[in-house]
PQR file with spaces between the fields and no chain letter, atoms N, CA, C, O and H, PARSE charges and radii, in Angstrom:
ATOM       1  N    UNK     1       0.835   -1.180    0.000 -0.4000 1.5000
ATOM       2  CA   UNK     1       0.000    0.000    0.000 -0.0000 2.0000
ATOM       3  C    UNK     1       0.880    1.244    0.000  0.5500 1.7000
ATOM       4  O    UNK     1       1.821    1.522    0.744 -0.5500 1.4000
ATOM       5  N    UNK     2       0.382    1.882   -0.950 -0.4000 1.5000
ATOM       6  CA   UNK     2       1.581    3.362   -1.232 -0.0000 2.0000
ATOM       7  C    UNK     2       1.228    4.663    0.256  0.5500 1.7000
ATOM       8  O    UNK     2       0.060    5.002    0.442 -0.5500 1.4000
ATOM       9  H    UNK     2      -0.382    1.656   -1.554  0.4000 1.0000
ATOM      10  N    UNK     3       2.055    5.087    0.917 -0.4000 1.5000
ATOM      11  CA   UNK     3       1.972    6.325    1.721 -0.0000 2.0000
ATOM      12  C    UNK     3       1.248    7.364    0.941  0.5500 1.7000
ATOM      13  O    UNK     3       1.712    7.683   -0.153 -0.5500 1.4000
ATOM      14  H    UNK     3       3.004    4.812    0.766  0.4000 1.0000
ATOM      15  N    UNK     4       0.069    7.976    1.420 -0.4000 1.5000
ATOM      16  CA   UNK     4      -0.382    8.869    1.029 -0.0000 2.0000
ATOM      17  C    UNK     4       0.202   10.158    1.206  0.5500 1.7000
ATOM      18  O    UNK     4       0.276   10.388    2.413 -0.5500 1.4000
ATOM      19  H    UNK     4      -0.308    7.716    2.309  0.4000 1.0000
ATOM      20  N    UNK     5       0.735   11.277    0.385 -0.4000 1.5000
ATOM      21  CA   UNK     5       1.314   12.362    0.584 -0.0000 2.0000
ATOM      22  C    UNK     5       0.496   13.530    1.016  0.5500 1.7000
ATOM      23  O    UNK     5      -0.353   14.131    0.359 -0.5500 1.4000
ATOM      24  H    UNK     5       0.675   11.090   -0.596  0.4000 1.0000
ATOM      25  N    UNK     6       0.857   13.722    2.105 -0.4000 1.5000
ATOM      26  CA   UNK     6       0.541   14.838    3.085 -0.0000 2.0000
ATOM      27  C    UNK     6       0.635   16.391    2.814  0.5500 1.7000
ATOM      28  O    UNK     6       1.704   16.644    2.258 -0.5500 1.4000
ATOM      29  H    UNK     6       1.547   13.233    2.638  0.4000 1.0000
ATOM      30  N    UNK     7      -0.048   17.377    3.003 -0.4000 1.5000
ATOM      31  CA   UNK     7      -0.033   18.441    2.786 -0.0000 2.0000
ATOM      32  C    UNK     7       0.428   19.072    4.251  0.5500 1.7000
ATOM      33  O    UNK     7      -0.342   18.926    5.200 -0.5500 1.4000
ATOM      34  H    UNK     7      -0.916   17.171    3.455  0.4000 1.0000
ATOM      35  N    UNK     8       1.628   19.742    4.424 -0.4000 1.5000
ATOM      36  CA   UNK     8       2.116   20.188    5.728 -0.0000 2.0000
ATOM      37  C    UNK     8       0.943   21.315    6.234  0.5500 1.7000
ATOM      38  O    UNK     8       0.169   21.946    5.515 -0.5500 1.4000
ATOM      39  H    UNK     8       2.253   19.860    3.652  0.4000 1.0000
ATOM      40  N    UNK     9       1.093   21.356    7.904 -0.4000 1.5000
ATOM      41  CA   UNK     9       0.489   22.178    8.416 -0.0000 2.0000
ATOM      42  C    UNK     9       1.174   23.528    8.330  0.5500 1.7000
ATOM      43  O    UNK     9       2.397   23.466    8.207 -0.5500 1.4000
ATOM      44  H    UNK     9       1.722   20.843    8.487  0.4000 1.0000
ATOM      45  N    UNK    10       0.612   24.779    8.372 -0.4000 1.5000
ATOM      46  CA   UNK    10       1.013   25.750    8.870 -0.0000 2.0000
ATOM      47  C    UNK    10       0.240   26.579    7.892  0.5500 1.7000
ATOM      48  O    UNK    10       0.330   27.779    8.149 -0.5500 1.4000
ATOM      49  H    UNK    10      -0.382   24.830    8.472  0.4000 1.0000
ATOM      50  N    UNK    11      -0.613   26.246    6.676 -0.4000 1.5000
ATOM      51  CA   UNK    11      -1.138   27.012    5.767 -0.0000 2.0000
ATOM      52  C    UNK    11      -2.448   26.885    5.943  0.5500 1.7000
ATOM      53  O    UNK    11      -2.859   25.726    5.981 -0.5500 1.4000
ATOM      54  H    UNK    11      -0.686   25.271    6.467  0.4000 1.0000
ATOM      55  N    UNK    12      -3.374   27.911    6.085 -0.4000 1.5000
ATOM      56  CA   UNK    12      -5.178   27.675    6.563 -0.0000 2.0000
ATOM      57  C    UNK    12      -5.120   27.612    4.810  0.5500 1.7000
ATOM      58  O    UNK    12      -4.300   27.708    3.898 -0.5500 1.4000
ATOM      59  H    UNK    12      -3.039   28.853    6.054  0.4000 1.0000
ATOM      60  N    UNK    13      -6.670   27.368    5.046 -0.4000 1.5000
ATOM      61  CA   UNK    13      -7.216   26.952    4.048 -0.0000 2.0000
ATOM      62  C    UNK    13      -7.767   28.118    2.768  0.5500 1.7000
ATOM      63  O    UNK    13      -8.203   27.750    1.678 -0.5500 1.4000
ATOM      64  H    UNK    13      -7.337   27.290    5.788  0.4000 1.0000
ATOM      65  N    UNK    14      -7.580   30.033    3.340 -0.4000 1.5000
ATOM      66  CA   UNK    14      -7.468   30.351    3.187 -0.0000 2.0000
ATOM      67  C    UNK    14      -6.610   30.785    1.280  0.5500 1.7000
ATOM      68  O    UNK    14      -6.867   31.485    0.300 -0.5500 1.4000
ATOM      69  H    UNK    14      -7.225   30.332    4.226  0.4000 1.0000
ATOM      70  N    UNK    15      -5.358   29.635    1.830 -0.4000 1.5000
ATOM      71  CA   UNK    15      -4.124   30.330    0.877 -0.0000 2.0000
ATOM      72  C    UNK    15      -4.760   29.313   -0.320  0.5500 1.7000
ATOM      73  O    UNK    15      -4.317   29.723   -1.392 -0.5500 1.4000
ATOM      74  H    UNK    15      -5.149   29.067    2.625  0.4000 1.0000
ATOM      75  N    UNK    16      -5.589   28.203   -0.521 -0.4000 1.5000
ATOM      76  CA   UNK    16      -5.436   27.167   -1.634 -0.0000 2.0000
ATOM      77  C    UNK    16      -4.513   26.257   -1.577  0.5500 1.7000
ATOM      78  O    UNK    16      -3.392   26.249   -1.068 -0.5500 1.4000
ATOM      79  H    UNK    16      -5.949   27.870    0.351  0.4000 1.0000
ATOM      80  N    UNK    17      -5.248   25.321   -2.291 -0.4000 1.5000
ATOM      81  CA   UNK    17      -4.775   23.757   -2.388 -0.0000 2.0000
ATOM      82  C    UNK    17      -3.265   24.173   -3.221  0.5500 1.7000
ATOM      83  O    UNK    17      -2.133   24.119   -2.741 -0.5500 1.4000
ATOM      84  H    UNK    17      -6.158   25.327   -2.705  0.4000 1.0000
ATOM      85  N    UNK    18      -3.609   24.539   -4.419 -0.4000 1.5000
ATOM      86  CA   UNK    18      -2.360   24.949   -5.435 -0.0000 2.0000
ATOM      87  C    UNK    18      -0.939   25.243   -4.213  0.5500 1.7000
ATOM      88  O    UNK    18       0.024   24.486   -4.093 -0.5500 1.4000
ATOM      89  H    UNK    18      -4.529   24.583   -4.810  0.4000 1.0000
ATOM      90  N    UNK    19      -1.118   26.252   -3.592 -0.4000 1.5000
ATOM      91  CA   UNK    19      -0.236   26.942   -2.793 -0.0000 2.0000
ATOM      92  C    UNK    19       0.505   25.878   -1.903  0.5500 1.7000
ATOM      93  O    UNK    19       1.707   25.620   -1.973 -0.5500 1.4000
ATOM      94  H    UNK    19      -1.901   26.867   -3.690  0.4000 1.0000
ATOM      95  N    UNK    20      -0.631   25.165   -0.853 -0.4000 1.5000
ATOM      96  CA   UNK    20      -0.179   24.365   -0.608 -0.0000 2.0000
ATOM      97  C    UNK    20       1.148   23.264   -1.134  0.5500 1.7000
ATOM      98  O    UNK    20       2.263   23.083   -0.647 -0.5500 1.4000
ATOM      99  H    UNK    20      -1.607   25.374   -0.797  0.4000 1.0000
ATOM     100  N    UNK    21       0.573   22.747   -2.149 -0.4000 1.5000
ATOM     101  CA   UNK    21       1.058   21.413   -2.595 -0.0000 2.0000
ATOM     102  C    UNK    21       2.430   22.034   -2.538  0.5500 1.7000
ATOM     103  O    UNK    21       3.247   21.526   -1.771 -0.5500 1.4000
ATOM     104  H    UNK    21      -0.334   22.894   -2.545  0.4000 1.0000
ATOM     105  N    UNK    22       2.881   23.407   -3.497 -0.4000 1.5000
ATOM     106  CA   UNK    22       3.622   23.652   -4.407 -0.0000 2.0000
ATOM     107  C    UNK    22       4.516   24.146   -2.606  0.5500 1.7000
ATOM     108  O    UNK    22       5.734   24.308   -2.534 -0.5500 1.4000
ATOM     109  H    UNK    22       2.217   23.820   -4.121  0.4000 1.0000
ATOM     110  N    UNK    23       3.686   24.275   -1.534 -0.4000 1.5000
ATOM     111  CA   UNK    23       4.983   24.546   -0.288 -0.0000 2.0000
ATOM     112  C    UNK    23       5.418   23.172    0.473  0.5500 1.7000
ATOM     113  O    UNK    23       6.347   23.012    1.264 -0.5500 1.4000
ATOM     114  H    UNK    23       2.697   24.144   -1.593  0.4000 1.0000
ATOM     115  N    UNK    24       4.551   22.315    0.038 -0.4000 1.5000
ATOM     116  CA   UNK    24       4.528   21.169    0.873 -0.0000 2.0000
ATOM     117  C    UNK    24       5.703   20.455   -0.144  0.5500 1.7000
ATOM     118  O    UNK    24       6.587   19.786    0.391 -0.5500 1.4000
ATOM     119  H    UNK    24       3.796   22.445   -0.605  0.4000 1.0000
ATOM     120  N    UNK    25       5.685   20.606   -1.490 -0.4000 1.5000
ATOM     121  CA   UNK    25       6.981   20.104   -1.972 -0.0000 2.0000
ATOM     122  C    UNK    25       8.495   20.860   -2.180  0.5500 1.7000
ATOM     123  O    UNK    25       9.521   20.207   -2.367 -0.5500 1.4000
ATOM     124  H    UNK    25       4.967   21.150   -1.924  0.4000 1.0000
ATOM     125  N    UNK    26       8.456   22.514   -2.109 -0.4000 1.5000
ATOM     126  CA   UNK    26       9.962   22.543   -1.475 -0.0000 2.0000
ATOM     127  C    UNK    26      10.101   22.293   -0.216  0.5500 1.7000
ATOM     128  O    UNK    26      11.218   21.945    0.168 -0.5500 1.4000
ATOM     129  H    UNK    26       7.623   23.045   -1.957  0.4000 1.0000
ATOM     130  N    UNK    27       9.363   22.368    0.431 -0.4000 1.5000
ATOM     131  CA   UNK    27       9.706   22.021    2.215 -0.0000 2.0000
ATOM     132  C    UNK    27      10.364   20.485    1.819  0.5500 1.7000
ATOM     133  O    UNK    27      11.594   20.438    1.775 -0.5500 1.4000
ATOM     134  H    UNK    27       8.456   22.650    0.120  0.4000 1.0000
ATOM     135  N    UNK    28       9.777   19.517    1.597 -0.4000 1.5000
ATOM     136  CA   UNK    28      10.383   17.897    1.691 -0.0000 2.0000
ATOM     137  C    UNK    28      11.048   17.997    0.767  0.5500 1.7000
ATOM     138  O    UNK    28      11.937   17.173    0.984 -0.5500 1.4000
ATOM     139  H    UNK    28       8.779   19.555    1.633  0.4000 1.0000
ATOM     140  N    UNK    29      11.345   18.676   -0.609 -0.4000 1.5000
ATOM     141  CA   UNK    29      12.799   18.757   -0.982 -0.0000 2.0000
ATOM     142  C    UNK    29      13.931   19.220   -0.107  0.5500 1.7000
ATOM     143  O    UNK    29      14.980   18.575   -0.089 -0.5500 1.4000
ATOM     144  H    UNK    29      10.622   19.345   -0.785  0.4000 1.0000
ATOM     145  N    UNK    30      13.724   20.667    0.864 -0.4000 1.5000
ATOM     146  CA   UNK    30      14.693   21.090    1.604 -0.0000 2.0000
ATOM     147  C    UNK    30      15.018   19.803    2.316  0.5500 1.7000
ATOM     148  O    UNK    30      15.995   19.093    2.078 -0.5500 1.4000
ATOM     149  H    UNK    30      12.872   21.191    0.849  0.4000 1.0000
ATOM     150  N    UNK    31      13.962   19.559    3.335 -0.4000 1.5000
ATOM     151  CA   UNK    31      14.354   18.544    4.726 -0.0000 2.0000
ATOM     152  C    UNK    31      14.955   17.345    4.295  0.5500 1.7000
ATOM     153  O    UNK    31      15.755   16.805    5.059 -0.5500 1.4000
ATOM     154  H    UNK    31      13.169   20.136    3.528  0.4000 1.0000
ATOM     155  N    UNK    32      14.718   16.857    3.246 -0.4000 1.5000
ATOM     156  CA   UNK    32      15.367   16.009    2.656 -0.0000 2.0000
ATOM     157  C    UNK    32      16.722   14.743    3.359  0.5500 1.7000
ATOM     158  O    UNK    32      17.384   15.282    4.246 -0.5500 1.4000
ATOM     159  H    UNK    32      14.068   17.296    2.625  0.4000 1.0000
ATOM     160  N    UNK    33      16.933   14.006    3.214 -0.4000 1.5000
ATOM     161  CA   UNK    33      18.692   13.827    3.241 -0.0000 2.0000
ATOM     162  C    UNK    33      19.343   13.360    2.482  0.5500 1.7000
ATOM     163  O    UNK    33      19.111   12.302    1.898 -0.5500 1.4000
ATOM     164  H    UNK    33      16.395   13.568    2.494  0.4000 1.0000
ATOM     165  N    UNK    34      20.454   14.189    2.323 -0.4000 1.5000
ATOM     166  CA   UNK    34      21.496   14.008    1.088 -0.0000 2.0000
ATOM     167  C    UNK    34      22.322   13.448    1.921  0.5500 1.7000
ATOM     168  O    UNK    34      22.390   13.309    3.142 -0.5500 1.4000
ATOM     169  H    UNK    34      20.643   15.049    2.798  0.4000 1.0000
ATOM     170  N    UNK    35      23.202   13.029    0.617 -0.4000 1.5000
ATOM     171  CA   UNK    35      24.527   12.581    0.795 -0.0000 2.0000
ATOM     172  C    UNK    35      25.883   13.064    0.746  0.5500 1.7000
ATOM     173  O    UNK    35      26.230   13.298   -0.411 -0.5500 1.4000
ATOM     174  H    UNK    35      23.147   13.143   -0.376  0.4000 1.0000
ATOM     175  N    UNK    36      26.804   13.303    1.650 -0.4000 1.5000
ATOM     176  CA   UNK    36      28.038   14.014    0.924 -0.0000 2.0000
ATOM     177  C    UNK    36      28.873   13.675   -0.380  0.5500 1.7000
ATOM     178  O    UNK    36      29.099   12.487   -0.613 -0.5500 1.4000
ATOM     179  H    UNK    36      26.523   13.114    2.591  0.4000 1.0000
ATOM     180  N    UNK    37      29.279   14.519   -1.127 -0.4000 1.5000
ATOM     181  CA   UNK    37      29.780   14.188   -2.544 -0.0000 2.0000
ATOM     182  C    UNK    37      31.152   13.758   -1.995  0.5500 1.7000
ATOM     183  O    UNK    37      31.896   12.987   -2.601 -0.5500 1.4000
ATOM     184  H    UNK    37      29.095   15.484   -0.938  0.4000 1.0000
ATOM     185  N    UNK    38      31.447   14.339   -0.745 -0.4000 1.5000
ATOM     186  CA   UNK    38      33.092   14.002   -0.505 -0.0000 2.0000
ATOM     187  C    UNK    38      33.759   12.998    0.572  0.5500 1.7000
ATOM     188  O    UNK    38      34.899   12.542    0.661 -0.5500 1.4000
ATOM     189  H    UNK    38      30.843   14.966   -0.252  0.4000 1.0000
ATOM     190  N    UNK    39      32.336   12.802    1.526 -0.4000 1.5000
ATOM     191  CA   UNK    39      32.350   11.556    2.682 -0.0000 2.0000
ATOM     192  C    UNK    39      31.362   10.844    2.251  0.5500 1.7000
ATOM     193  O    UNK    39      31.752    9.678    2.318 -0.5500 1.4000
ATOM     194  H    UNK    39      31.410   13.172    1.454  0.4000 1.0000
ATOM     195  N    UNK    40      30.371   10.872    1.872 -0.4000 1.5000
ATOM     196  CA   UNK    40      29.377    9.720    1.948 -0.0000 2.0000
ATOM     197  C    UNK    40      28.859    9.761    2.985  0.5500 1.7000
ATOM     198  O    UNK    40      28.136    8.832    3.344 -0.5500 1.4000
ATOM     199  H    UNK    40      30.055   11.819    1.819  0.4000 1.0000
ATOM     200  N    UNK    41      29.089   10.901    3.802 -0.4000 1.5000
ATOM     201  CA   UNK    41      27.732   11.250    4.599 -0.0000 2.0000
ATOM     202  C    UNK    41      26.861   11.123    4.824  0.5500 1.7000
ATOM     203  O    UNK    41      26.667   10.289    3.939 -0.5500 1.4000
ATOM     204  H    UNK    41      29.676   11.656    3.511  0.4000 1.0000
ATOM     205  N    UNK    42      25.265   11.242    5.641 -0.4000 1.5000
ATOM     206  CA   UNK    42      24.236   11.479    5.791 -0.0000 2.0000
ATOM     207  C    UNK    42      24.127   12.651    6.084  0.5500 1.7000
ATOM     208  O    UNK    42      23.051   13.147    5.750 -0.5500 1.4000
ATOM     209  H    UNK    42      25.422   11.919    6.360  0.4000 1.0000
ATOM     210  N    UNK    43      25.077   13.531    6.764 -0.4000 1.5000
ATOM     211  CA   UNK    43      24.926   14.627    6.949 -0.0000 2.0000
ATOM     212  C    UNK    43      24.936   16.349    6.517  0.5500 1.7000
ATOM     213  O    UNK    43      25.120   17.396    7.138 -0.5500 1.4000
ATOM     214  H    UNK    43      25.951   13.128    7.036  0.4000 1.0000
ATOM     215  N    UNK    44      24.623   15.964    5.062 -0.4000 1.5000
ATOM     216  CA   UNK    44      25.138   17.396    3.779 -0.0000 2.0000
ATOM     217  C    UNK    44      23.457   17.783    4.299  0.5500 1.7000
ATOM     218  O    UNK    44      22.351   17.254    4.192 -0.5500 1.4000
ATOM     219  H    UNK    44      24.474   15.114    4.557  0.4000 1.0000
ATOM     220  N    UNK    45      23.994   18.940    4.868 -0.4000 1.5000
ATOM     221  CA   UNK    45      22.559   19.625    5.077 -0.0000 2.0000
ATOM     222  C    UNK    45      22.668   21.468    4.442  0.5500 1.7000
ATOM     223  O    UNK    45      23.739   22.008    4.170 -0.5500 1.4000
ATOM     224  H    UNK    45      24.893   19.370    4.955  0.4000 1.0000
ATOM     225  N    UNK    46      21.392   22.098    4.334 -0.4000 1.5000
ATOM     226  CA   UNK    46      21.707   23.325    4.171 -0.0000 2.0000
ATOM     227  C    UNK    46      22.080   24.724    5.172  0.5500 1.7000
ATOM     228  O    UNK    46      21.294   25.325    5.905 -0.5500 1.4000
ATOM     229  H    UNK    46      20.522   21.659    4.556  0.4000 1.0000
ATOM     230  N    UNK    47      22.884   24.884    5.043 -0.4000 1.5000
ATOM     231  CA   UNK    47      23.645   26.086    6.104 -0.0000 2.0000
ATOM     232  C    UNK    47      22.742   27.427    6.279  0.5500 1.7000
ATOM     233  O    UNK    47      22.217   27.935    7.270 -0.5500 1.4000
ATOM     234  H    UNK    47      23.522   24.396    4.448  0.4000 1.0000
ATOM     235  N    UNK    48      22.789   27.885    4.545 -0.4000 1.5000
ATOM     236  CA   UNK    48      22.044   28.964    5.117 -0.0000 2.0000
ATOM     237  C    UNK    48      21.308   29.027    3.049  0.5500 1.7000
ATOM     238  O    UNK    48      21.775   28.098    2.389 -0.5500 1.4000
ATOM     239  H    UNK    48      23.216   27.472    3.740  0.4000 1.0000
ATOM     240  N    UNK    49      20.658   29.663    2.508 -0.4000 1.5000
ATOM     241  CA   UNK    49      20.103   30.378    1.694 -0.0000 2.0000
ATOM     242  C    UNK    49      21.344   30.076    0.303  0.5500 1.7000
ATOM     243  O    UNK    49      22.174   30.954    0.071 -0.5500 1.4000
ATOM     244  H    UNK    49      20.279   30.418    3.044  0.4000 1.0000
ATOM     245  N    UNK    50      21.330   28.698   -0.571 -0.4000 1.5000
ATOM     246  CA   UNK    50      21.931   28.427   -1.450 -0.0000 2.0000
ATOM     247  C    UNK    50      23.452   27.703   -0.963  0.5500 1.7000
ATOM     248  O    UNK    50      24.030   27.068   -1.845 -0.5500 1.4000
ATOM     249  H    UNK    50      20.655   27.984   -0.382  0.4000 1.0000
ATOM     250  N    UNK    51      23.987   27.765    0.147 -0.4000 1.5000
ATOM     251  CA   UNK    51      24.925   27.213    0.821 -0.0000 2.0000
ATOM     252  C    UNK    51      24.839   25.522    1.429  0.5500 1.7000
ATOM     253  O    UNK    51      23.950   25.290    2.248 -0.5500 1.4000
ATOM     254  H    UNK    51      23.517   28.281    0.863  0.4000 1.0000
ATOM     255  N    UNK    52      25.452   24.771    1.154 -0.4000 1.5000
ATOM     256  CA   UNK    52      25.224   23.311    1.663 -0.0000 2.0000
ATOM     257  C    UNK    52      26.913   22.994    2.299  0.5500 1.7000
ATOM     258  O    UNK    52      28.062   23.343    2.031 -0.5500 1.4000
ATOM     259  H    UNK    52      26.174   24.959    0.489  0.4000 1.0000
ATOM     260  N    UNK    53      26.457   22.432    2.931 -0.4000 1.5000
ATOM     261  CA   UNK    53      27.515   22.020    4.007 -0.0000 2.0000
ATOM     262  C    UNK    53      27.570   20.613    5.032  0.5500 1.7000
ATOM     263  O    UNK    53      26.935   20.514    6.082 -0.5500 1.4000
ATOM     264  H    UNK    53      25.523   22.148    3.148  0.4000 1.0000
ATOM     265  N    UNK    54      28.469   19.580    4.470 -0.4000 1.5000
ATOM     266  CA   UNK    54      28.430   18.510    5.244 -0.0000 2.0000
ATOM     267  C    UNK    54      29.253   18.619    7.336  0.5500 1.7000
ATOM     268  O    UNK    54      30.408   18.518    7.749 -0.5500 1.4000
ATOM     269  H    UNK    54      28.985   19.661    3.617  0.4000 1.0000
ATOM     270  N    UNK    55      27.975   18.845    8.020 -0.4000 1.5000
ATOM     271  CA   UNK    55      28.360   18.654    9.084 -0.0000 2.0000
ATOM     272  C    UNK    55      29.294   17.710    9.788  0.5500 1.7000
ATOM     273  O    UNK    55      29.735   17.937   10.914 -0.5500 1.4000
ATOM     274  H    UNK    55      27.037   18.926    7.684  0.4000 1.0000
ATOM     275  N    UNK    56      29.605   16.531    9.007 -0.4000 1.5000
ATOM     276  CA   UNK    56      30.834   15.862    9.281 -0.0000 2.0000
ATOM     277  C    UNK    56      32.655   16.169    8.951  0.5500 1.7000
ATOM     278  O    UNK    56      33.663   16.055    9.648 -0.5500 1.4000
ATOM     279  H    UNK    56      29.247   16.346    8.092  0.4000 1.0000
ATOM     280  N    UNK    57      32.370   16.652    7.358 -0.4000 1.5000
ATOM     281  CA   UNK    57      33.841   16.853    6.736 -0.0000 2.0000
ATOM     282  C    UNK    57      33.830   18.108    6.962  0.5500 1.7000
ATOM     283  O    UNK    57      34.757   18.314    7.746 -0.5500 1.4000
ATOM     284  H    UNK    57      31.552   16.745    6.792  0.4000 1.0000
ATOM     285  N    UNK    58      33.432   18.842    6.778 -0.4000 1.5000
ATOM     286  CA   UNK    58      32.998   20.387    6.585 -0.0000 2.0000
ATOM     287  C    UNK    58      32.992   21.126    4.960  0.5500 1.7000
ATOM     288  O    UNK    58      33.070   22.313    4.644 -0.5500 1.4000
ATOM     289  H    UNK    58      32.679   18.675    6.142  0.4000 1.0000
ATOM     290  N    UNK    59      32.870   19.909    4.130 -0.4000 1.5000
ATOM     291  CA   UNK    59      33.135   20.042    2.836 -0.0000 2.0000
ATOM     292  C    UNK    59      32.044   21.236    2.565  0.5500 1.7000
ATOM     293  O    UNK    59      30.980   21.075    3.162 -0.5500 1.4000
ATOM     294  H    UNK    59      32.807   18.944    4.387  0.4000 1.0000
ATOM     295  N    UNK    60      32.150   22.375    1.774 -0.4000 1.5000
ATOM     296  CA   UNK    60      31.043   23.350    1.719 -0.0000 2.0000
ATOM     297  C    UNK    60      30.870   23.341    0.066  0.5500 1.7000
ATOM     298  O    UNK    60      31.694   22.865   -0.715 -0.5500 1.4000
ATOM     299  H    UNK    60      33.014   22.506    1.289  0.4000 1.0000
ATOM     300  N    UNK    61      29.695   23.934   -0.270 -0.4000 1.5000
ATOM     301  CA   UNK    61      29.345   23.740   -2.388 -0.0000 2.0000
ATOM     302  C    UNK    61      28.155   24.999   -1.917  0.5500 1.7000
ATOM     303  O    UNK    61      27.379   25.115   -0.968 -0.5500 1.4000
ATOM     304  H    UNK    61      29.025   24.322    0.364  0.4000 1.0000
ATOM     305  N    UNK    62      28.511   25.899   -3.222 -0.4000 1.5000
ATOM     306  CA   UNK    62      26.998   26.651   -3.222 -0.0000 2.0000
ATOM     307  C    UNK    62      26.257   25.508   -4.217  0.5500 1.7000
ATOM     308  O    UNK    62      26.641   24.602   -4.956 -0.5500 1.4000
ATOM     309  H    UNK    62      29.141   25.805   -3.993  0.4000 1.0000
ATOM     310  N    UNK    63      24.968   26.086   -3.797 -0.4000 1.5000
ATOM     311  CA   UNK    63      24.138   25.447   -4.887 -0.0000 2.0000
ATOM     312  C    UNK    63      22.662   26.065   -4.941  0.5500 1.7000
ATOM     313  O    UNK    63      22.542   27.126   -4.329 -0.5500 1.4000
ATOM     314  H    UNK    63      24.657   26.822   -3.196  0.4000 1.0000
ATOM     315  N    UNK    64      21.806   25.692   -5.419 -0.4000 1.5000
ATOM     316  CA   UNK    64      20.425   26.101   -5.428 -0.0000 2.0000
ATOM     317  C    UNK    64      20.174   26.436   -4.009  0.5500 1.7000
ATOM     318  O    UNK    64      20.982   26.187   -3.115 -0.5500 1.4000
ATOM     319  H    UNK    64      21.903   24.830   -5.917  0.4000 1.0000
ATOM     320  N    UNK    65      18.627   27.210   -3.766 -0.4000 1.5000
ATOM     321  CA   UNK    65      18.106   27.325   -2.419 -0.0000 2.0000
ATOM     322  C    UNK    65      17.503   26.381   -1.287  0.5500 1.7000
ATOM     323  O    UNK    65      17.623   26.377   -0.062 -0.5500 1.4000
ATOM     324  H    UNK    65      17.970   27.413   -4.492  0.4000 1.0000
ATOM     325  N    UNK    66      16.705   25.468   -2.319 -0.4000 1.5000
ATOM     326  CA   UNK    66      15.930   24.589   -1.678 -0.0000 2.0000
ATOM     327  C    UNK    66      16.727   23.031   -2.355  0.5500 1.7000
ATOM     328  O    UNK    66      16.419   21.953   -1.845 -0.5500 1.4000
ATOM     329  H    UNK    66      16.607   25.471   -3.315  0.4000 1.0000
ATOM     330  N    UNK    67      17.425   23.072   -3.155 -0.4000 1.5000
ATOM     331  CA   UNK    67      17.922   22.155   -3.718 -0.0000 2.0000
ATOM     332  C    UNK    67      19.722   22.288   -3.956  0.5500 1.7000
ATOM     333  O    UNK    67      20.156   23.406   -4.235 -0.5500 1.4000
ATOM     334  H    UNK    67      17.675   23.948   -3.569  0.4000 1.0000
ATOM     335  N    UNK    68      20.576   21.267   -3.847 -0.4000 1.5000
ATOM     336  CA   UNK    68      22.050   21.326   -4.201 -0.0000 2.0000
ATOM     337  C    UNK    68      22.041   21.891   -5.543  0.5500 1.7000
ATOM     338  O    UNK    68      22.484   22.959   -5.964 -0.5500 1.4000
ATOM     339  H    UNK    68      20.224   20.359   -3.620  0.4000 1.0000
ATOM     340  N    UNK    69      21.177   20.525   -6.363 -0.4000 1.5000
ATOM     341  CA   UNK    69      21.397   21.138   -7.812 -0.0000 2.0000
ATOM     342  C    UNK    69      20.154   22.406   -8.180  0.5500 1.7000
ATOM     343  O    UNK    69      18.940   22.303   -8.004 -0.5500 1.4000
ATOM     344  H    UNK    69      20.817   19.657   -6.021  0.4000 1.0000
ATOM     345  N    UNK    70      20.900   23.561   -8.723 -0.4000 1.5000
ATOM     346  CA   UNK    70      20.085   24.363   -9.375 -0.0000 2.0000
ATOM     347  C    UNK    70      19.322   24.375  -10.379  0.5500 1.7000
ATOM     348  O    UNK    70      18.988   25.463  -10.849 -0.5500 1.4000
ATOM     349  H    UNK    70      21.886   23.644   -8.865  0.4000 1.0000
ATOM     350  N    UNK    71      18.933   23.349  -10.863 -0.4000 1.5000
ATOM     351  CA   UNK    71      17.849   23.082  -12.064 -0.0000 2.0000
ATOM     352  C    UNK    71      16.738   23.882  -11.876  0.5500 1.7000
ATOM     353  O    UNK    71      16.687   24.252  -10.702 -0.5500 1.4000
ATOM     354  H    UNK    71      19.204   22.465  -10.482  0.4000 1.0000
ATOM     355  N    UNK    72      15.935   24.252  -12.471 -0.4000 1.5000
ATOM     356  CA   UNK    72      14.729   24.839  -12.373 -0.0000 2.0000
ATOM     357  C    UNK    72      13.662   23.490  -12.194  0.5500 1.7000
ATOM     358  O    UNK    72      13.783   22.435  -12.817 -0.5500 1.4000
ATOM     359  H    UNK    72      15.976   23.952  -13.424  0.4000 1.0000
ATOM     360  N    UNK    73      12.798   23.738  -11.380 -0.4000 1.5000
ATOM     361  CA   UNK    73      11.768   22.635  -10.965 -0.0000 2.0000
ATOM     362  C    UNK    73      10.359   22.819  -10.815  0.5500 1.7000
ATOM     363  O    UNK    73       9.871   23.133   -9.730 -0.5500 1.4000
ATOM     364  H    UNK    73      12.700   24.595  -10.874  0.4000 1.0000
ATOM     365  N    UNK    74       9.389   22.563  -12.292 -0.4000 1.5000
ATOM     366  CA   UNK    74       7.695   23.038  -11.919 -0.0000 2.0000
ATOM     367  C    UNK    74       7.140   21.680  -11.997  0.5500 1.7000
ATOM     368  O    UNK    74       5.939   21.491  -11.802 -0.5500 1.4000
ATOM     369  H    UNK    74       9.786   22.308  -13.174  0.4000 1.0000
């Protein structure tokens, strides 16, 4: 049986479904967990606003905001 995907709290009903979805999927892109490109980490998380940073090596990469890679994503 497949997990049904959840729409996060914090948005009334107010803002729309559209709005929703489209925050409920960069949020679980951000929270995500990656991998380090240079340890193999679990721990490449985002530092601050396009900055990623593995809390183990301290290996640092800019990259996208909500994502490492900067691709555009609709």
């Amino acid at each position: 049986m497949a997990k049904k995907k959840e729409s996060l709290k914090g948005l009334g009903a107010k803002y729309g479904s559209t709005l929703r979805k489209r925050y409920t999927r960069v949020y679980v892109t951000l929270k995500s967990k990656r991998e380090c490109p240079s340890c193999s980490s679990k721990r490449f998380r985002r530092k601050a606003s396009g900055i990623w940073r593995c809390f183990r090596c301290g290996y640092t990469v800019a990259g996208g905001a909500y994502d490492v890679s900067q691709e555009a994503r609709q």
